[in-house]
LOBAKE-521734 format. One record per residue (C-alpha): residue number from 1; y, z, x. Coordinates in Angstrom, 3 decimals. Each point is the difference from the previous one (the first is absolute). Example, Ala and Ser with C-alpha at 12.3 -4.5 7.8 and 13.67 -1.06 7.14 Angstrom:
2
+-----+----------+----------+----------+
! seq !    north !       up !     east !
+-----+----------+----------+----------+
!   1 !   -4.500 !    7.800 !   12.300 !
!   2 !    3.440 !   -0.660 !    1.370 !
+-----+----------+----------+----------+
END
This chain:
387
+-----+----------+----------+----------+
! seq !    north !       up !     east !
+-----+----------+----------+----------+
!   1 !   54.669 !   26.080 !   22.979 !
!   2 !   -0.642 !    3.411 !   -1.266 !
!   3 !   -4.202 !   -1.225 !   -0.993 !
!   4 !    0.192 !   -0.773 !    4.224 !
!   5 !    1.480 !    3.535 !    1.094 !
!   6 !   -2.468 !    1.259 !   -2.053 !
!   7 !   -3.003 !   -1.424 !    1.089 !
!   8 !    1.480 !    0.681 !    3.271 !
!   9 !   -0.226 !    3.645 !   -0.652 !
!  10 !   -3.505 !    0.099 !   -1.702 !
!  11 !   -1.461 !   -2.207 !    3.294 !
!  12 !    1.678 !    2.835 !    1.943 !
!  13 !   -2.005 !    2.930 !   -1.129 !
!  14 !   -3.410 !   -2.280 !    1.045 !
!  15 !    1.140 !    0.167 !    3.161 !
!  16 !    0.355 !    3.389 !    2.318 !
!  17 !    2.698 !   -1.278 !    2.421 !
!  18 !    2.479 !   -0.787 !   -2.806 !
!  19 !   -0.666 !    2.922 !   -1.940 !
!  20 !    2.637 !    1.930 !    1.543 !
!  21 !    2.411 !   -2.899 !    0.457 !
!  22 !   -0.031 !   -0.509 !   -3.140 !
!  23 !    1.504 !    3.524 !   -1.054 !
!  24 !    2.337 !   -0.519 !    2.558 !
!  25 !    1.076 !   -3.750 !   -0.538 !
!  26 !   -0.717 !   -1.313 !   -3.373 !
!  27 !   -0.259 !    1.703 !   -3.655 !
!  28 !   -0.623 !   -1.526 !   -3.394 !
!  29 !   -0.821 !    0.439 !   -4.129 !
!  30 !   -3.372 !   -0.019 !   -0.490 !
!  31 !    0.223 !    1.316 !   -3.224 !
!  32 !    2.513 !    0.924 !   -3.049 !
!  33 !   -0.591 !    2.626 !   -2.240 !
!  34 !    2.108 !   -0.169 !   -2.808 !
!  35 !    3.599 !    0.504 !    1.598 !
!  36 !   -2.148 !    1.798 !    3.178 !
!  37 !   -0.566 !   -2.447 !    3.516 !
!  38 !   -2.593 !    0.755 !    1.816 !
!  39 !    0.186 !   -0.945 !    3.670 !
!  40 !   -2.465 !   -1.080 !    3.005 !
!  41 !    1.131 !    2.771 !    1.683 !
!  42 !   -0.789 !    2.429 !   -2.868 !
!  43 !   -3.289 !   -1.769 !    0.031 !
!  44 !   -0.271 !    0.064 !    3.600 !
!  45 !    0.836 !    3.461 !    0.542 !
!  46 !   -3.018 !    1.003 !   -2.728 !
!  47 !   -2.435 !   -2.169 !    2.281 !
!  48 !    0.523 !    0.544 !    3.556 !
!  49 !   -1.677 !    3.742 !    0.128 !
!  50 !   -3.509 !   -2.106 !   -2.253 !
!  51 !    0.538 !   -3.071 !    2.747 !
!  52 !   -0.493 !    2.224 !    2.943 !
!  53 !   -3.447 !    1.542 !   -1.683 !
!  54 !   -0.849 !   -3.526 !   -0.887 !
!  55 !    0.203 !   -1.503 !    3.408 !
!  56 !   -2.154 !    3.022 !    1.466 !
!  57 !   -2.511 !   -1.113 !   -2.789 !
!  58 !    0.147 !   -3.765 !   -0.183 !
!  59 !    0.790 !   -3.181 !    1.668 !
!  60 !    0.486 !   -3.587 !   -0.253 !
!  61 !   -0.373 !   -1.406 !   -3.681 !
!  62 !   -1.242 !    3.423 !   -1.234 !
!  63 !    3.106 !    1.433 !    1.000 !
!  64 !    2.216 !   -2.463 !   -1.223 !
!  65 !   -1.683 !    0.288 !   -3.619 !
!  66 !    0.252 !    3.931 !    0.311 !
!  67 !    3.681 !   -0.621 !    0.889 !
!  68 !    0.660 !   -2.234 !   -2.998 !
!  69 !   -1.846 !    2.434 !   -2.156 !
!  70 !    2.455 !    2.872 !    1.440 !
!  71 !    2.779 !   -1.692 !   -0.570 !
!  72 !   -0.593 !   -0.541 !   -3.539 !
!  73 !   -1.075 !    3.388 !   -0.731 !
!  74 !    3.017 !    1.084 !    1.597 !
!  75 !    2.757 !   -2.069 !   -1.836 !
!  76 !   -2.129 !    0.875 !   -3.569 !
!  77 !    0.384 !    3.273 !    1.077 !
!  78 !    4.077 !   -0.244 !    0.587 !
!  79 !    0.328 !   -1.973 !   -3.507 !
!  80 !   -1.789 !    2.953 !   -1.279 !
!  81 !    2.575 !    2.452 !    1.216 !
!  82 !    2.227 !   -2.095 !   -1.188 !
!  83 !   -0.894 !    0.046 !   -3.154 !
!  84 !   -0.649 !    3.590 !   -0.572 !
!  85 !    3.307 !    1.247 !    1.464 !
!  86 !    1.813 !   -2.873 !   -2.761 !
!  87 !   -2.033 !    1.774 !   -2.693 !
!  88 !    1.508 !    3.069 !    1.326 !
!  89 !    3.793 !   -0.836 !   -0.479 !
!  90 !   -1.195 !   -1.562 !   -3.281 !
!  91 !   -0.696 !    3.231 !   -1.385 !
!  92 !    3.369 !    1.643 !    1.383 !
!  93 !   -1.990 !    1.840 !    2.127 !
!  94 !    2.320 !    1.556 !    2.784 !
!  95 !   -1.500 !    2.031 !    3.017 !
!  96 !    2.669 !    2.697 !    1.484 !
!  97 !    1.302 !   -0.718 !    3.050 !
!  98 !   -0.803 !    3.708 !    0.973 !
!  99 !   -3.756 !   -1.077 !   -0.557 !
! 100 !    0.291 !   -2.550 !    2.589 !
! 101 !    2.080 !    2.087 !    2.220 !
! 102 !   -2.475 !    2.590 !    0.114 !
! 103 !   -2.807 !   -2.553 !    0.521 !
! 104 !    2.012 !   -1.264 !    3.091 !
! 105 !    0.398 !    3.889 !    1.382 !
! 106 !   -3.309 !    0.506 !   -0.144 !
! 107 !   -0.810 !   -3.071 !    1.992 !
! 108 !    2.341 !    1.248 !    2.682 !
! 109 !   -1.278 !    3.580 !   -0.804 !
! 110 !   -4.130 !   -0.841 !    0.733 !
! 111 !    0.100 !   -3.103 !    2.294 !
! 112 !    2.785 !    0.334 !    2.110 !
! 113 !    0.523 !    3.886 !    0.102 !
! 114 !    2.829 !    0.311 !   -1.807 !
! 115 !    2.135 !   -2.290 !    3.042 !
! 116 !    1.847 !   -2.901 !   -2.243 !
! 117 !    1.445 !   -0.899 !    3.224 !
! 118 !   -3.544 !   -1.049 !    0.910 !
! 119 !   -0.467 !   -1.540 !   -3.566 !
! 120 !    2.944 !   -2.255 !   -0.116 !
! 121 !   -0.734 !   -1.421 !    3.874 !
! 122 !   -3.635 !   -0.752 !   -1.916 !
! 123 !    1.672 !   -1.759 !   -2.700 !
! 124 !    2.075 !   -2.028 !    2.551 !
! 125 !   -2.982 !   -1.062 !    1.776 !
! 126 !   -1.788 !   -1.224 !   -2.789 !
! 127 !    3.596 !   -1.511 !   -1.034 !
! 128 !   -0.122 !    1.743 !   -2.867 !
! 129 !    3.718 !    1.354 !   -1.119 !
! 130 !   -0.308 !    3.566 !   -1.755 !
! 131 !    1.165 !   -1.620 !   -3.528 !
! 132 !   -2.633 !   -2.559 !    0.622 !
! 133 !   -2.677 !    2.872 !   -0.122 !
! 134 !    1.458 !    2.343 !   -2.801 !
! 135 !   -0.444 !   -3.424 !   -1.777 !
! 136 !   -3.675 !   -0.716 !    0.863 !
! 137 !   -0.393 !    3.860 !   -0.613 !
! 138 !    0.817 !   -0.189 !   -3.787 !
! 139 !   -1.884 !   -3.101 !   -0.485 !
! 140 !   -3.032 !    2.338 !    1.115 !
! 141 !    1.049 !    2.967 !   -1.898 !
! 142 !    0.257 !   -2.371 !   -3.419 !
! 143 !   -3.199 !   -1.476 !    0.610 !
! 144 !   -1.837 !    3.556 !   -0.181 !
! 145 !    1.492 !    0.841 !   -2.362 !
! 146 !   -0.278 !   -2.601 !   -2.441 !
! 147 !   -4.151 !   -0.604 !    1.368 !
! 148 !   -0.112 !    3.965 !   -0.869 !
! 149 !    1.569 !   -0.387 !   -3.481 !
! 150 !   -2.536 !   -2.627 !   -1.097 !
! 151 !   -2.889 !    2.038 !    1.860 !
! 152 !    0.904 !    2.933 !   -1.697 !
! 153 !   -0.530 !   -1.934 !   -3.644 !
! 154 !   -2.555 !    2.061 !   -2.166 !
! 155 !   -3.455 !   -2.115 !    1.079 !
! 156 !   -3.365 !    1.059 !   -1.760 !
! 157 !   -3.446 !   -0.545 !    1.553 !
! 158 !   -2.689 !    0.696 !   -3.073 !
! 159 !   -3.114 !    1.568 !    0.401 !
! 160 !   -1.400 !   -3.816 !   -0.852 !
! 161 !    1.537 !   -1.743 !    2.854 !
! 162 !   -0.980 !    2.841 !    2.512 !
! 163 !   -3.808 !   -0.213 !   -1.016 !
! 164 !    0.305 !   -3.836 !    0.328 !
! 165 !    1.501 !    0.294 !    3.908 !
! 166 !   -3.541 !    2.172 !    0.399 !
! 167 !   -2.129 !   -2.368 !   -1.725 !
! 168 !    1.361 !   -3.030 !    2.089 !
! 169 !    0.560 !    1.926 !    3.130 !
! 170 !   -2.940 !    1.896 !   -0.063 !
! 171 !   -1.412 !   -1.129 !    3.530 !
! 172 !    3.473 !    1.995 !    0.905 !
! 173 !   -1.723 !    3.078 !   -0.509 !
! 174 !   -3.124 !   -0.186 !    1.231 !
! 175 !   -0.287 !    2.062 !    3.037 !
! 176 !   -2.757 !   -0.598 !    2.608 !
! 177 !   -1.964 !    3.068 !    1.338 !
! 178 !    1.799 !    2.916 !    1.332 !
! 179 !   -0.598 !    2.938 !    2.302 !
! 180 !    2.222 !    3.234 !    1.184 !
! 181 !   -0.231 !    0.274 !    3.348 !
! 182 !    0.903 !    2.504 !    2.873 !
! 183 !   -0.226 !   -0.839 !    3.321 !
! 184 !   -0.638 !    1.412 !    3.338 !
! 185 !    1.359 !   -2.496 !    3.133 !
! 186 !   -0.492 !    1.419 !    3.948 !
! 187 !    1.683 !   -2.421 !    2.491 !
! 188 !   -2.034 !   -1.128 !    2.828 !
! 189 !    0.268 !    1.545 !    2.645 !
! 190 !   -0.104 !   -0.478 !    4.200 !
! 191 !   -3.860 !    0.150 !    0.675 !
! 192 !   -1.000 !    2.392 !    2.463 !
! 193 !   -2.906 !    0.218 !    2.434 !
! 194 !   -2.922 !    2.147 !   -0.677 !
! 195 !   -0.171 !    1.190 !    3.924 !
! 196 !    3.645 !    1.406 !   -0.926 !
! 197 !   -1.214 !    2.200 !   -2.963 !
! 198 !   -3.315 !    0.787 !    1.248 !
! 199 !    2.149 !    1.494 !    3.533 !
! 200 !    1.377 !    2.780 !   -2.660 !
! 201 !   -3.105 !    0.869 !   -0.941 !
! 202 !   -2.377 !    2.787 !    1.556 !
! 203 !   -1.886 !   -1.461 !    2.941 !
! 204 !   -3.813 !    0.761 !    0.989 !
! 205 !    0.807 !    1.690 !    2.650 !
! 206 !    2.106 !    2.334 !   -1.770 !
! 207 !   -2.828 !    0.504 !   -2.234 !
! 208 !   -2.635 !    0.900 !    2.510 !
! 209 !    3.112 !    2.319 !    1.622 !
! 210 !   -0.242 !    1.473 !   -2.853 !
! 211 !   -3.585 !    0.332 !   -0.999 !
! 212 !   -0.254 !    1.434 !    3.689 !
! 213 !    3.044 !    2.961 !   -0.772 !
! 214 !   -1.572 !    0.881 !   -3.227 !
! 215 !   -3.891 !    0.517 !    2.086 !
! 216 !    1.944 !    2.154 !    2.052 !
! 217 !    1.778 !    1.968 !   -2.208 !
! 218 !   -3.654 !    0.366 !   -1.126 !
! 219 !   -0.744 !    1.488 !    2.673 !
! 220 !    2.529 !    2.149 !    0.243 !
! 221 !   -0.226 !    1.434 !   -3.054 !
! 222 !   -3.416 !    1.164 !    0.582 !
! 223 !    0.738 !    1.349 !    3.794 !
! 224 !   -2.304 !   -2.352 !    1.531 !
! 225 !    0.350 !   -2.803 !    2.813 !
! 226 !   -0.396 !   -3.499 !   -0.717 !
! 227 !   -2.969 !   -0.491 !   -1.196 !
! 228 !   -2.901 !   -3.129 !    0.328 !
! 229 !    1.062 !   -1.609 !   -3.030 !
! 230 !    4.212 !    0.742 !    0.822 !
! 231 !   -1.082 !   -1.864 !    3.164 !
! 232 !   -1.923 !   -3.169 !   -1.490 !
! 233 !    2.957 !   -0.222 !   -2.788 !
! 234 !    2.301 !   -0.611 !    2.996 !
! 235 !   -2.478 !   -2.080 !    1.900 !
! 236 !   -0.322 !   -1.980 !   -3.303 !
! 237 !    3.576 !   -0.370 !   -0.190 !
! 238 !    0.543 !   -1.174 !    3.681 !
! 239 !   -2.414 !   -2.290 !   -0.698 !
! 240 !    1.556 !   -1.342 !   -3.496 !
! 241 !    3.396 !   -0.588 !    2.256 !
! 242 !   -1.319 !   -2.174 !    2.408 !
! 243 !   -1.867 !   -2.470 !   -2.168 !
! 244 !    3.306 !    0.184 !   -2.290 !
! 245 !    2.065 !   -0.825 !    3.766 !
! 246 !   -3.216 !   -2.833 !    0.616 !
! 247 !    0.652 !   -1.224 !   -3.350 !
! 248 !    3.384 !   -0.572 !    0.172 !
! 249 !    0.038 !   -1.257 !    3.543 !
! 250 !   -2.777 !   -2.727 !   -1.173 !
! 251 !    2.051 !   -0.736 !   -3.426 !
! 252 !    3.380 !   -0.743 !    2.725 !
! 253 !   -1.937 !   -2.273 !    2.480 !
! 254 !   -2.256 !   -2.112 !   -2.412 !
! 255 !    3.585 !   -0.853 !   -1.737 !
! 256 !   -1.229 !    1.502 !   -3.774 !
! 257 !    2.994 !   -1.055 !   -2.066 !
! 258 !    2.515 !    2.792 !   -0.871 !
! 259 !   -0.615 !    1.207 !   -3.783 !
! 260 !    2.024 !   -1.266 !   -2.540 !
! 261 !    3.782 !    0.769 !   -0.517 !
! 262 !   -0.031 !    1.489 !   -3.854 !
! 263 !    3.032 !    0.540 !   -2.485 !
! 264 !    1.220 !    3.538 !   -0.712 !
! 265 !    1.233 !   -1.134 !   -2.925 !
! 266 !   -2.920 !   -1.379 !   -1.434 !
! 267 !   -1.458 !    3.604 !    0.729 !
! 268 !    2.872 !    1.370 !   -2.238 !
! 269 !   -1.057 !   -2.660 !   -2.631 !
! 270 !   -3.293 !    1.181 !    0.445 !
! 271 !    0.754 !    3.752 !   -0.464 !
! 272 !    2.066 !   -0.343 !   -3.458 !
! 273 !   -2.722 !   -1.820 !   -1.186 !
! 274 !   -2.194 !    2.851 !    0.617 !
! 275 !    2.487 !    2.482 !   -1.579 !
! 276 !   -0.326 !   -2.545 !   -2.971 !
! 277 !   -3.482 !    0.038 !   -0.111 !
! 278 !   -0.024 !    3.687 !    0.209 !
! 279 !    1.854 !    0.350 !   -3.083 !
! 280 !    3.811 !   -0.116 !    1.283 !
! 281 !    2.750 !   -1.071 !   -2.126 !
! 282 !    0.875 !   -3.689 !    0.383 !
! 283 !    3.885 !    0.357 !   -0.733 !
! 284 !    0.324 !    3.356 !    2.705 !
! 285 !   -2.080 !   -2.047 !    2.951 !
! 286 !    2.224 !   -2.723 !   -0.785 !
! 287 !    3.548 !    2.060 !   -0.033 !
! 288 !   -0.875 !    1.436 !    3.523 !
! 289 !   -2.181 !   -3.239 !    1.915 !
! 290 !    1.158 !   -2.966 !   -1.366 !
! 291 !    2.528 !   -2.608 !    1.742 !
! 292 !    0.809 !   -2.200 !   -2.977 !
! 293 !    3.381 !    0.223 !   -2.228 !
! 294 !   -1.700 !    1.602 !   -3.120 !
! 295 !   -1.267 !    2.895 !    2.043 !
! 296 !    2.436 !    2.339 !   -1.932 !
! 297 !   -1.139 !   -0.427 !   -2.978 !
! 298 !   -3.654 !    0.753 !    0.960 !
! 299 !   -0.727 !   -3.601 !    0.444 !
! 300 !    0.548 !   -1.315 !   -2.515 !
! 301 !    0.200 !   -3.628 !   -1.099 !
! 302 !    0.134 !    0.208 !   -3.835 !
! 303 !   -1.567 !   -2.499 !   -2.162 !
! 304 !   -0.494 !   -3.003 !    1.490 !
! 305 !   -2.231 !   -3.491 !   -0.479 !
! 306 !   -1.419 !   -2.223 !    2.207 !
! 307 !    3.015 !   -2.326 !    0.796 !
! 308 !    1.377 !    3.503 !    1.960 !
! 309 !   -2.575 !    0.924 !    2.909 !
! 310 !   -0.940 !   -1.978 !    3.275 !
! 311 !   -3.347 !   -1.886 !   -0.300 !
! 312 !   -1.911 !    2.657 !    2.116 !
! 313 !    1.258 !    3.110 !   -2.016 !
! 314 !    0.040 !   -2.113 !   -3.392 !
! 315 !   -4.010 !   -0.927 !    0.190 !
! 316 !   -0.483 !    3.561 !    0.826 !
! 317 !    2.316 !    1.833 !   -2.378 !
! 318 !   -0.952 !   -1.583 !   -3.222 !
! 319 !   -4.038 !    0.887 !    0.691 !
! 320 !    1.210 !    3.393 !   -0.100 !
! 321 !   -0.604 !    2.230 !   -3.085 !
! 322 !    2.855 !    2.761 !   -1.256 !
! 323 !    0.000 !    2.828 !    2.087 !
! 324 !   -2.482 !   -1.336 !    2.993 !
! 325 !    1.490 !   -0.622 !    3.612 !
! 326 !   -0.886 !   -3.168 !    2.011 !
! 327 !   -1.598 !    0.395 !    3.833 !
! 328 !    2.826 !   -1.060 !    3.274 !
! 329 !    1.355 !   -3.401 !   -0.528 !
! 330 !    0.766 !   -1.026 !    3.289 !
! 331 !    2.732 !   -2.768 !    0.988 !
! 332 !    2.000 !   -1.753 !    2.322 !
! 333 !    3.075 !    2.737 !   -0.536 !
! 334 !   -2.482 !    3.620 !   -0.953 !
! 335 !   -1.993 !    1.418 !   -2.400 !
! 336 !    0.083 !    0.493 !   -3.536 !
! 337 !   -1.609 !    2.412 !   -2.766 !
! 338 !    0.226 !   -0.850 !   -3.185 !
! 339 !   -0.633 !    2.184 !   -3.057 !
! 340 !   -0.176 !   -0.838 !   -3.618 !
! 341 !    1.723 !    1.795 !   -2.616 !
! 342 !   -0.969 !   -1.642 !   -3.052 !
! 343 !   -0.672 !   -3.381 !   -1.188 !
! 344 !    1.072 !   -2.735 !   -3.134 !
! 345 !   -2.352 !   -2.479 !   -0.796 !
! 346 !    1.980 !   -3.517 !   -0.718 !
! 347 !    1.662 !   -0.138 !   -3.271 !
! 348 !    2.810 !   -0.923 !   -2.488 !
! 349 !    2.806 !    2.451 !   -0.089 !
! 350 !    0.623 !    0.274 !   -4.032 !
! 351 !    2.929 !   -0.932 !   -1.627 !
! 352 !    0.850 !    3.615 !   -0.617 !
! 353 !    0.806 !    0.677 !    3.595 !
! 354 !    1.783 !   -2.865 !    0.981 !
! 355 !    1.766 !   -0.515 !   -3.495 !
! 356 !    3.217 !    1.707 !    1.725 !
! 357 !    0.239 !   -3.099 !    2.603 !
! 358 !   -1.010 !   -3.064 !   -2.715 !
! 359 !    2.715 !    1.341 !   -2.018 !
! 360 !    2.819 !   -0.277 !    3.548 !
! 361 !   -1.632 !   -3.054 !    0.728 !
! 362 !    0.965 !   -1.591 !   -3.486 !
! 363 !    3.360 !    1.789 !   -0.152 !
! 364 !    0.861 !   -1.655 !    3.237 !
! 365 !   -1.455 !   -3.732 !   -0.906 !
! 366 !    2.145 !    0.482 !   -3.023 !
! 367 !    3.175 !    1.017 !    1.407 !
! 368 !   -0.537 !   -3.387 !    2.207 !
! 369 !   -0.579 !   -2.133 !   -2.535 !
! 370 !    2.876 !    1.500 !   -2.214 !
! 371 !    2.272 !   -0.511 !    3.437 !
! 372 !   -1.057 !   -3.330 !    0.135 !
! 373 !    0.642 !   -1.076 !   -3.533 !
! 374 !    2.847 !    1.262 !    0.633 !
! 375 !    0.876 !   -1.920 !    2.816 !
! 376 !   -1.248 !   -2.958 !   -1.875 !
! 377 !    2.160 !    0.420 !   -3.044 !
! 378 !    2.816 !    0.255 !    2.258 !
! 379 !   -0.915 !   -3.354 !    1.747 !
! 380 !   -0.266 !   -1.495 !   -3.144 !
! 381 !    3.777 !    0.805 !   -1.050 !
! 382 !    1.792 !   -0.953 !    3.027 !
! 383 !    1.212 !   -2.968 !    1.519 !
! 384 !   -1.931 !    0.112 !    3.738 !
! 385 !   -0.011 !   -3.377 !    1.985 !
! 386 !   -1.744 !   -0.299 !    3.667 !
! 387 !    1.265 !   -2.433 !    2.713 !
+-----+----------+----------+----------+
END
């Protein structure tokens, strides 16, 4: 009878619908630790927050696997706990209950702004009682610090093993071509029509107006009336109106197509890249004219390879040499500059710079694998049976 509640509960967490009637209606053993039970519920509980990513992620069979392989992970996980917190009271550990107390005040303190009012009606909705969660508070507090007692065991990585990581990692290090880069980005802007910026400039006929003053000023100057060539100047310049007025009556009736609208912004582009050309400092152009987020800091991108930079800029950037700028790279979104500050040839890093990391990297794989032995040896000494 209990082999059929069982499987009851294990078909139950295949199947969404009953996962929460389950919790509500039916618990079980599905495993003993030594004098520990470990419930579906327990199990459950551990699950339901992977279930929810797994069903955005899967479906069908897939999901049912992934669900199975959850499952397991998660009751391995419990008997685990279980385990280390029996190892605990082995040793006659004891944690003060002023430990957990203050562990619990803190919780109340950070998450809930210091309103236990507000924490206990959490507690009550996850139907949780407040002895309930002092308990499952010590079980965390005991399993950090008996995972930080064996971490902090002396562990040695020799100068042997950390050349050998190199050796066989060496493709690790390599390191593909890299440029520093600073960058220059105008926005595109609203274009605008010619007619409209040509209307602020100085028309002909305020040229000839003035051509004609300055002949008379001429003539003023040297106390004489207009004189032949005064008069064919103005004669000239009546002249010069009308077949400006002809042209620009014929240009409105043949229907001449309006010149094109142009892009102030790409005129801005176009002036820093004078002031470039012209000897300017990239990294003071780029403080004051460009739009893009590393514009306080002169532009600049840092090192960078080729995995970094859109296609358009990337074909362009890495042709550059250090210290030449590239011409206006025009887009869908602006313009870009692009200066080079220096450049690194691919390479290996060696083992001297990166000896630092090989030596974390092993400390780390070593702690794990002592944790797990650990684990293991634990395994190995108990009495753990799964329904």
């Amino acid at each position: 009878m209990k082999r059929h509640v069982v499987m009851m509960i294990a078909a139950a967490v295949l199947v969404p619908g009953l996962m929460s009637m389950a919790a509500d209606v039916i618990d079980g053993v599905m495993a003993i630790v030594n004098d520990k039970v470990i419930t579906f519920s327990q199990v459950l509980e551990l699950v339901q927050p992977v279930d929810r990513e797994l069903r955005r992620n899967f479906s069908g069979a897939e999901l049912e696997e992934q669900r199975r392989k959850a499952q397991t992970d998660a009751l391995n996980t419990l008997i685990e706990h279980a385990l280390i917190v029996q190892e605990f009271n082995t040793k006659g550990y004891k944690i003060p209950d002023t430990v957990v107390d203050q562990q619990i005040n803190d919780i109340i303190s950070k998450e809930y702004g210091g309103n236990r009012a507000a924490f206990v009606k959490t507690l009550e909705a996850e139907n949780l009682t407040l002895s309930q969660f002092r308990e499952q508070e010590l079980e965390r507090i005991i399993l950090q610090v008996m995972r930080n007692h064996k971490a902090q065991q002396t562990i040695i990585v020799s100068p042997y093993k950390i050349q050998k990581y190199y050796q066989e990692n060496i493709d690790q290090f390599k390191v593909g071509d890299q440029i520093k880069l600073r960058m220059i980005f105008v926005k595109r802007g609203e274009p605008v029509a010619t007619g409209t910026m040509a209307a602020e400039q100085p028309s002909s006929t305020s040229t000839n107006q003035s051509a004609l003053t300055n002949a008379e000023e001429i003539d003023v100057a040297t106390n004489s009336g207009p004189s032949a060539s005064t008069t064919n100047m103005a004669a000239s310049a009546t002249t010069t109106n009308s077949e400006v007025s002809t042209a620009t009556t014929n240009s409105e009736t043949s229907g001449t197509a309006p010149p094109p609208a142009v892009d102030l912004q790409r005129r801005l582009a176009e002036e820093i890249l004078a002031k470039l050309d012209a000897g300017d400092s990239f990294e003071s152009l780029a403080r004051v004219y460009s739009e893009g987020k590393e514009a306080k800091e002169g532009g600049d991108w840092g090192w960078i390879g080729h995995d970094v930079l859109r296609k358009e800029l990337n074909e362009i950037a890495f042709t550059l040499k250090a210290g030449q700028h590239s011409r206006i790279i025009e887009t869908a979104e602006g313009y870009y500059i692009l200066e080079v500050d220096d450049v690194k040839p691919a390479h290996t890093t060696p083992l001297a710079e990166v000896r630092d990391d090989i030596e974390k990297t092993l400390l780390q794989e070593q702690r794990a694998k002592m944790q797990e032995d650990w684990v293991k040896d634990l395994r190995a000494k108990a009495y753990i049976r799964i329904f």
